[in-house]
C-alpha positions in Angstrom: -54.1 -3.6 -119.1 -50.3 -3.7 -118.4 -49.9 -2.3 -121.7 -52.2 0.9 -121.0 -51.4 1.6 -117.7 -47.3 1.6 -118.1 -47.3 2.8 -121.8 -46.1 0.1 -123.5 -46.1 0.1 -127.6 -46.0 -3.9 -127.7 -46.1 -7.1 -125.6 -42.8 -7.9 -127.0 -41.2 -5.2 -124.6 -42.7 -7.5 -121.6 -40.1 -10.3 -120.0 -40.5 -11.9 -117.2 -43.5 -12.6 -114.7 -45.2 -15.5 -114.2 -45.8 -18.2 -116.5 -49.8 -17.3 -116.3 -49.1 -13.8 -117.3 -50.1 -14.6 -121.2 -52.6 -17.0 -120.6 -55.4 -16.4 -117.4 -58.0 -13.9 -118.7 -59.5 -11.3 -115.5 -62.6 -9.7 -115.7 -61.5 -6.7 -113.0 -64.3 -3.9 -111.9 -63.1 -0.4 -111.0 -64.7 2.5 -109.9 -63.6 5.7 -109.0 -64.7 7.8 -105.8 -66.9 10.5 -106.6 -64.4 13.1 -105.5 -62.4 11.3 -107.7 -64.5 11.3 -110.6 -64.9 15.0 -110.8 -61.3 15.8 -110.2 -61.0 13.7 -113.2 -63.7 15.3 -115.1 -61.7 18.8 -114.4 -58.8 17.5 -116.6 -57.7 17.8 -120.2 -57.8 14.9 -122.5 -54.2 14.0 -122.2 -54.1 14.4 -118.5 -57.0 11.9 -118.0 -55.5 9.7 -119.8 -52.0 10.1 -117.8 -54.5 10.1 -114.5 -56.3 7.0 -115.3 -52.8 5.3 -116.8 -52.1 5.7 -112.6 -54.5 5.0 -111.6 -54.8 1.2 -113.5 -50.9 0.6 -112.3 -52.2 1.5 -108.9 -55.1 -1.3 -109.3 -52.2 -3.6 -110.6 -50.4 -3.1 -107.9 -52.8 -3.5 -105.4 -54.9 -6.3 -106.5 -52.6 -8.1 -108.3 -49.4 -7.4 -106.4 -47.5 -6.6 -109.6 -43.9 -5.3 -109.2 -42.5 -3.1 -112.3 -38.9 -2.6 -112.9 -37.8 -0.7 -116.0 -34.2 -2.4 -117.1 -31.9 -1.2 -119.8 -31.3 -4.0 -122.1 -29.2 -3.8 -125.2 -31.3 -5.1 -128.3 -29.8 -6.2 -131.7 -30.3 -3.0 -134.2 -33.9 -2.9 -135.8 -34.1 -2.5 -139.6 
């Protein structure tokens, strides 16, 4: 879910969090408001899938109390 909601290509990008991050399994049920299903249902493809990316980080955040941060880090060159 990390992956989807902040756009991630691969796990190996993650560092840090807790030491359960890659091991506790969640079953986690969502639903959206009616409003908010029809506003979604009013977007394109690729904004839905932007709108419900924000809407899974704002879950994560909420429920889960998950704090982001986006650092630069210099990686050896990729071949």
């Amino acid at each position: 879910m990390i992956k989807f909601a902040y756009d991630v290509p691969s796990e190996s990008e993650f560092s840090g969090g807790p030491s359960w991050i890659q091991t506790e399994k969640f079953d986690i049920t969502a639903k959206a408001s009616p409003d908010e299903a029809l506003a979604l249902g009013k977007l394109s493809p690729a904004d839905r899938h932007t709108q419900m990316r924000l809407m899974v980080q704002s879950l994560l955040e909420n429920r889960f109390q998950l704090k982001v941060s986006f650092p630069i880090k210099n990686l050896p060159p990729f071949y």
